[in-house]
C-alpha positions as CSV (number, residue, x, y, z in Angstrom):
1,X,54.3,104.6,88.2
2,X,56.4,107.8,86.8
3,X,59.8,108.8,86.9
4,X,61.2,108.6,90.0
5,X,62.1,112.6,91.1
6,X,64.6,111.5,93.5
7,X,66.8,109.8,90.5
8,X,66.4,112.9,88.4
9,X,68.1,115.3,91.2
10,X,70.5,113.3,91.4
11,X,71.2,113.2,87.6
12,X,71.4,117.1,87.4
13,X,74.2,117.0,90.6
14,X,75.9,114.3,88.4
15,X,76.1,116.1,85.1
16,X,77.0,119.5,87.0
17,X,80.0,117.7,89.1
18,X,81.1,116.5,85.3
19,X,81.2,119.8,84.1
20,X,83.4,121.3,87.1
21,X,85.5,118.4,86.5
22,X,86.5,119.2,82.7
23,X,86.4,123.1,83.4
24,X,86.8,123.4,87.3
25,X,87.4,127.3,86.8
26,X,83.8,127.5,85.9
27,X,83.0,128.1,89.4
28,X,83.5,131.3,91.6
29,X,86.1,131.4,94.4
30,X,84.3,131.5,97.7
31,X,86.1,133.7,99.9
32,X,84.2,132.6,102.7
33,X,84.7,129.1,102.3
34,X,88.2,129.5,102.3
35,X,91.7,129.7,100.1
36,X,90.8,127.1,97.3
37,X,86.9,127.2,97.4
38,X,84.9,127.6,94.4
39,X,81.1,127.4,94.5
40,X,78.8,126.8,91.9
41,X,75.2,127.0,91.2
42,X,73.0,124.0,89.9
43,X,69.9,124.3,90.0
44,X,68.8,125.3,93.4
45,X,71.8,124.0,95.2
46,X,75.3,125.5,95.8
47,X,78.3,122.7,95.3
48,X,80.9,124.0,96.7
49,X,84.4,122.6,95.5
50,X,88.3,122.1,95.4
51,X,89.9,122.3,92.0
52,X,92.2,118.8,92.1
53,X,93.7,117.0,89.8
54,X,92.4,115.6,87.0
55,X,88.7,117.2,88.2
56,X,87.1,118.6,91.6
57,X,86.5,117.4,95.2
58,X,82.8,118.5,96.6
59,X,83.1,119.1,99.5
60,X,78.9,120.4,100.0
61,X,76.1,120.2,98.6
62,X,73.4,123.0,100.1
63,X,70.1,124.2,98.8
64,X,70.1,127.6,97.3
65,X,67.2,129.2,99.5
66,X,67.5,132.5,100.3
67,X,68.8,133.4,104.1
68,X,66.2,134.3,106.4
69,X,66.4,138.1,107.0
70,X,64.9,140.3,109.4
């Protein structure tokens, strides 16, 4: 049985919501999220944040798939 790919998405959200915590500038601002916002790419998901202190608040988690156009 191999590794488990479940457990290794979940590492990479880990290790990318410990990096917004030490540096939570490292995000954009999201001005369609709101005042306070900041998005951030890992992978192919968008975790969209709040800056608080002493790290960040996610707030959402969304896959990074392009919008469906015309």
């Amino acid at each position: 049985m191999g590794p488990c790919p479940g457990k290794a998405y979940l590492t990479d959200l880990e290790q990318a919501c410990l990096k917004l915590a030490s540096n939570p500038e490292m995000g954009a601002p999201d001005p369609v999220a709101g005042a306070g916002y900041r998005r951030f790419l890992a992978g192919r998901h968008w975790l969209y944040y709040t800056p608080i202190e002493g790290g960040v608040r996610v707030m959402a988690v969304m896959h990074a798939r392009p919008k469906p156009g015309p």
